[in-house]
C-alpha positions in Angstrom: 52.5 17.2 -70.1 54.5 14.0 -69.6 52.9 10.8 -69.0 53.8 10.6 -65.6 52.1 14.0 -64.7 49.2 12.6 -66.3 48.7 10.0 -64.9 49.0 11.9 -61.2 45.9 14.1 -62.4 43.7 11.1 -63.7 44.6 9.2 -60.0 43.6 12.4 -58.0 40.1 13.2 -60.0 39.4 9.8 -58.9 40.1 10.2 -55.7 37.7 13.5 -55.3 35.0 11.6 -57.1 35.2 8.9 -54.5 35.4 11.3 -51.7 32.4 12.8 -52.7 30.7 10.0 -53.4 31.6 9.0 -49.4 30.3 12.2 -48.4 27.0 11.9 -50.2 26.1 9.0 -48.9 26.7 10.0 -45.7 24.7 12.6 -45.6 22.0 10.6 -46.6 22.1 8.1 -43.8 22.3 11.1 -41.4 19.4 12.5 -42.5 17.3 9.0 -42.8 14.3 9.4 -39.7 13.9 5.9 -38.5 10.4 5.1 -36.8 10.4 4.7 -33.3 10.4 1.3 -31.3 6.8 0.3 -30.4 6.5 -0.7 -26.5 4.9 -3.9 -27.0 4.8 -4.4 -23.1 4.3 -1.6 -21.2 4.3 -1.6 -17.6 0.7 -2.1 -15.6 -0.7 0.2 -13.8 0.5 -0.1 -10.0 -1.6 -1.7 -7.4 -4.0 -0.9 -4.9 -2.3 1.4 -2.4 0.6 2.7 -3.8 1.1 6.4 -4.7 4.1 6.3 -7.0 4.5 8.4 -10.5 6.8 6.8 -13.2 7.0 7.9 -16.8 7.2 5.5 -20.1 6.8 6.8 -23.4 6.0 10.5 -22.6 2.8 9.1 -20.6 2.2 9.7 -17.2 0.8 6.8 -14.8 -0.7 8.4 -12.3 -0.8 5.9 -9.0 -4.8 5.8 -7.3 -7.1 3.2 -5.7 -6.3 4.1 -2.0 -8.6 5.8 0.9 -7.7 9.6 1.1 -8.5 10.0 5.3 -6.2 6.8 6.0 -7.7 3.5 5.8 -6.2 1.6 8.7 -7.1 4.3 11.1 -10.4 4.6 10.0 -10.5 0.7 10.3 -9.3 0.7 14.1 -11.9 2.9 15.2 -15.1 1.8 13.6 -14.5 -2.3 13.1 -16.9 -4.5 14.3 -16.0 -7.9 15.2 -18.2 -10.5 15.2 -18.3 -13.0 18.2 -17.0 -16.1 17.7 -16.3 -19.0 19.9 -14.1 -20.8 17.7 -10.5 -20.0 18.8 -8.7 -22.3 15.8 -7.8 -19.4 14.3 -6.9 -15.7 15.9 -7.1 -13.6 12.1 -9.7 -14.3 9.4 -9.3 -12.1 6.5 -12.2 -11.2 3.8 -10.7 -10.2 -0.1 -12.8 -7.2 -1.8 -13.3 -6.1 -4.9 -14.2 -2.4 -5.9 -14.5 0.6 -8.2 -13.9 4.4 -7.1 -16.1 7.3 -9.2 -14.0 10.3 -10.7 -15.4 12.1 -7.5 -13.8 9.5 -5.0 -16.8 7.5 -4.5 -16.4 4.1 -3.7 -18.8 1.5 -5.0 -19.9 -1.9 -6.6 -18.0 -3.4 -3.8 -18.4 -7.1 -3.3 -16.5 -10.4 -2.6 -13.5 -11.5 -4.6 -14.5 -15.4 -5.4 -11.5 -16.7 -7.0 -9.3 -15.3 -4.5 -6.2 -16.9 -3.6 -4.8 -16.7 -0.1 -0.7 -16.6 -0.1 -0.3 -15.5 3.4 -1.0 -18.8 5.5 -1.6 -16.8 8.5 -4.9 -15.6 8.0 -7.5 -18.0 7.5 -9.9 -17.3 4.5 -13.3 -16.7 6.1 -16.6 -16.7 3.9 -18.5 -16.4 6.7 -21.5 -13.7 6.2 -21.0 -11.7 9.6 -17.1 -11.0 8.4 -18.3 -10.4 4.6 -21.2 -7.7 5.3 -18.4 -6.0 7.7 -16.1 -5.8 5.5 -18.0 -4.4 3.4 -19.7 -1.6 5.2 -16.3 -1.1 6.2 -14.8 -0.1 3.2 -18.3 1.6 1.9 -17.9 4.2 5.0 -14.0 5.0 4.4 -14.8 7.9 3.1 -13.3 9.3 -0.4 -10.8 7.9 -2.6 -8.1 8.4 -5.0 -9.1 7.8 -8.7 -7.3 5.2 -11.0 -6.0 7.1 -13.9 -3.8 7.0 -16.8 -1.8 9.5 -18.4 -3.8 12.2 -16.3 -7.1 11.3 -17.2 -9.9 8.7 -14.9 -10.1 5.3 -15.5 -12.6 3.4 -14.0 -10.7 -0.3 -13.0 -11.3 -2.6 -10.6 -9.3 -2.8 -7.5 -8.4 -5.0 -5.0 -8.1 -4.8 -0.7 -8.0 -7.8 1.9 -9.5 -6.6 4.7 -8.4 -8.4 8.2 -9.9 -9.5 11.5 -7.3 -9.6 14.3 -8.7 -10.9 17.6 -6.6 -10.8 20.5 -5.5 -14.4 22.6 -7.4 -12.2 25.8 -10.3 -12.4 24.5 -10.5 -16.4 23.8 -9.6 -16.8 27.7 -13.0 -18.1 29.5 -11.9 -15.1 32.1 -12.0 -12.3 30.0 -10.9 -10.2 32.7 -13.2 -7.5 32.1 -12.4 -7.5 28.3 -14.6 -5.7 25.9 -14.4 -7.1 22.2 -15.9 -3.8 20.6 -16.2 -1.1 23.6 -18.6 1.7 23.0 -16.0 4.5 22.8 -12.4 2.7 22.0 -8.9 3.3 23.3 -6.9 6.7 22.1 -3.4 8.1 22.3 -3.3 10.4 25.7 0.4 11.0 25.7 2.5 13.4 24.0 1.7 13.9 20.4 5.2 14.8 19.2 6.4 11.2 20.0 3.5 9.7 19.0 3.9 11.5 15.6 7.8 11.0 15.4 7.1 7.3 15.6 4.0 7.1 13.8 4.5 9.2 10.4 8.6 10.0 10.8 9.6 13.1 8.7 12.2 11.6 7.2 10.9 8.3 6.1 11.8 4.8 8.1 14.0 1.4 7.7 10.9 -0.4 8.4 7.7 -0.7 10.0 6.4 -3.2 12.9 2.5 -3.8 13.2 1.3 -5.0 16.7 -2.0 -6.3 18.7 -2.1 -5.2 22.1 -4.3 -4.8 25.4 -4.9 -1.2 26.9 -5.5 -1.4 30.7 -8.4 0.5 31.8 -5.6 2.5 34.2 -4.6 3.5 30.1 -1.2 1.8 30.1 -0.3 -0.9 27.5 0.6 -4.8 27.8 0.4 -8.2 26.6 2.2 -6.7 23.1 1.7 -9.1 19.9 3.8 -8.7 17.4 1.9 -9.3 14.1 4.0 -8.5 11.2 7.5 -6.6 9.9 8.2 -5.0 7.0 11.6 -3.7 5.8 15.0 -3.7 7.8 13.5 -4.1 11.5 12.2 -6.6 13.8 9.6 -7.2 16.7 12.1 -6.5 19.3 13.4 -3.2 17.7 9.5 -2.2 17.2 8.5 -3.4 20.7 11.2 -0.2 21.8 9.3 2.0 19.7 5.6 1.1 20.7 6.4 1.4 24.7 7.2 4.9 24.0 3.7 5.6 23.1 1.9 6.0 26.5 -0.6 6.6 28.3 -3.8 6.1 26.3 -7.4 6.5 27.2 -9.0 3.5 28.0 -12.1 2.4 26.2 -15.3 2.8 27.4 -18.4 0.2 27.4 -21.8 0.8 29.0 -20.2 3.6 30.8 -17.6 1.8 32.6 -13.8 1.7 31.6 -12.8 -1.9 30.3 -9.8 -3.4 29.0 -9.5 -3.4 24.6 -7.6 -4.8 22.5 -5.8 -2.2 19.7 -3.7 -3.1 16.5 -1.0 -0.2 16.0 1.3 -0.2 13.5 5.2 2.0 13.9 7.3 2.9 12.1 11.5 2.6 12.7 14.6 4.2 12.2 
């Protein structure tokens, strides 16, 4: 063998002992298990009245804390409001605190004391009539949704403002034969395909329009306030929607039909 060839064989050992080399360490970092990144922050649980489901982590938050039967329904028909003379304000709002059972049970409800209020159009209201309402209010709703994590109970506190809405009719010195809380209250008479198109729309809504309104004791609607929007609508496009819903049943006090207020909420396409 020459020294040429020689020194061809010598170059390409080398070569196949650094190629190997490559290949072993490769293998090596392939096969390295690294530890998984911590969450350090993890999302809090939703709140009060949402129903959503996310996952994070492989673990399941499932959403609870809301009334089962429909809160603001039940809330329509059995509030009592308490008299007032005071017309400074028209809505008075009372923030609660409370715990739900792994049955549904509501309880240790009471009075949130450090509340804040962010929405300047209700007045906060620590008078006892509104507070002892409130309360038996949301300790007659009925059963609830438990808090849990991961599918398993958790027993958290949660949160719900409830709201007084009186109507500018009854602040008028005629009340026009205006009952505050009738004995028997207004209901939907009309047909209940439109009323439940507009009220709970199959295929979900832009937006949804929440009004206070007078029922006639002939069971039409008028005097319409438009309280608050929500989503890509507007009083005038929820207005259209609400004067669909007709005739109602007027309320009923001491036997005779009288004029009511109602606060309705609809939803829009």
């Amino acid at each position: 063998m020459n020294y040429q060839s020689e020194k061809i064989t010598k170059w390409n050992i080398s070569l196949i002992f650094m190629l190997l080399l490559l290949v072993s360490s490769c293998t090596l970092k392939g096969n390295k298990k690294t530890k998984p990144k911590e969450d350090h922050n993890p999302k809090t649980i939703t709140p009060v009245g949402k129903r959503l489901k996310t996952t994070q982590n492989n673990l399941t938050y499932n959403r609870g804390g809301y009334c089962i039967e429909g809160l603001p329904s039940f809330i329509a028909q059995n509030i009592i409001f308490p008299e007032i003379k005071d017309s400074t304000s028209r809505q008075y709002l009372v923030p609660l605190l409370y715990r739900i059972k792994e049955d549904g049970t509501i309880y240790n409800i009471a009075i949130e004391k450090n509340f804040v209020n962010s929405n300047p159009t209700y007045q906060l209201t620590t008078d006892p009539e509104f507070e002892m309402e409130a309360i038996r209010l949301l300790g007659t709703s009925g059963k609830w949704k438990p808090y849990s994590y991961n599918e398993s109970y958790v027993n958290r506190e949660g949160k719900y403002s409830m709201r007084f809405d009186y109507h500018p009719e009854y602040f008028k010195d005629s009340k026009n034969n205006f009952a505050l809380n009738p004995d028997t209250r207004s209901t939907f008479n009309g047909d209940q395909n439109i009323y439940d198109k507009i009220m709970n729309p199959r295929n979900g809504a832009d937006g949804i329009v929440t009004f206070l309104a007078i029922i006639e004791t002939d069971g039409s609607m008028s005097n319409e306030h438009c309280l608050q929007t929500v989503g890509k609508t507007n009083c005038e496009i929820g207005l259209s929607y609400l004067k669909k819903l007709t005739p109602w049943k007027p309320a009923i006090k001491n036997g005779k039909k009288v004029r009511s207020q109602i606060k309705i909420t609809v939803q829009t396409q």
